[in-house]
N, C-alpha and C positions, 0 to 999 in steps of 0.2 A: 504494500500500500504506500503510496505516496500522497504528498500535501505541502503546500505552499505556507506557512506559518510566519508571517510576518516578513518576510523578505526571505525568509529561510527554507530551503528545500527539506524536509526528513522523509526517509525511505527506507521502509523495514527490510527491504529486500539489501540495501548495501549497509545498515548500522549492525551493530551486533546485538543480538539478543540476551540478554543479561538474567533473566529470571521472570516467571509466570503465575500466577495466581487466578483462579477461578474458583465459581460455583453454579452447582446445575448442570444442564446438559441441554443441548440448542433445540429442545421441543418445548423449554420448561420456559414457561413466558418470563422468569424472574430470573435466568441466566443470565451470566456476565463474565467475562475473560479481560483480566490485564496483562500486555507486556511489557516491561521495562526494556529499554535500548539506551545504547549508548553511541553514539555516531565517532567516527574515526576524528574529528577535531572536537571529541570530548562532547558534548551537548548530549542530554540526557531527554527521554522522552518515552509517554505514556503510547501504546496501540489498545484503545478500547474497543470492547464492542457488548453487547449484552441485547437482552429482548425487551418486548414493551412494558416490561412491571419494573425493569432494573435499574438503578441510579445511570445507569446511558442510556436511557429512552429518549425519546423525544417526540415533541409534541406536534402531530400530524393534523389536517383538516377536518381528519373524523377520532380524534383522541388520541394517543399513544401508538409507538412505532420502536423498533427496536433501533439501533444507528450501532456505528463504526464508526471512528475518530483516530487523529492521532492526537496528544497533548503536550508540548514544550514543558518540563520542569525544570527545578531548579537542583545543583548538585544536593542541598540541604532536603530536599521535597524527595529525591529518589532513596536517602537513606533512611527518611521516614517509611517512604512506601516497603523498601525492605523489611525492614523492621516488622512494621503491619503483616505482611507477608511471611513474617516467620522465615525470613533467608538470612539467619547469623552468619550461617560459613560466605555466604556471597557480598554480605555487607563488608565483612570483615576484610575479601578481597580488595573490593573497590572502595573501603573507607577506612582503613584501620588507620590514618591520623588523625582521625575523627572521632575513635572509641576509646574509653578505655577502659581498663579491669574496675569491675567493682567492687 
């Protein structure tokens, strides 16, 4: 998937895919899939998509629709989203100056 994001090209097909999180499954109207990516000049970025009951719905001419997106984040917003995501070993990869022992 590609998209134009403010002046900025992102494309899942050339960034690298960093880690995934989902729930459900694509019959279930309340499914939803994230990927985290990480583009070769570093820039960090969501790949949504989910059905019409799931926080990436979107709102169609006759109610709800399910959608696909990509979403620009921030390096602080991707180690959250790990985090969320329960990816210690992969946060720890791409953020261990950012962690420390508790």
């Amino acid at each position: 998937m590609r998209q134009v994001i403010n002046g900025l090209l992102f494309d899942t097909d050339k960034a690298h895919e960093i880690a995934r999180d989902w729930d459900g499954h694509a019959s279930d109207y309340h499914h939803w899939c994230e990927t985290l990516y990480k583009t070769n000049s570093g820039r960090w970025f969501l790949a949504c998509k989910g059905g019409p009951m799931s926080q990436h719905a979107k709102k169609s001419s006759d109610g709800w629709t399910g959608d696909r997106y990509l979403k620009p984040i921030t390096a602080p917003e991707a180690l959250a989203w790990l985090e969320r995501a329960g990816c210690a070993d992969t946060a720890l990869e791409h953020f261990s100056a950012q962690i420390e022992e508790a």
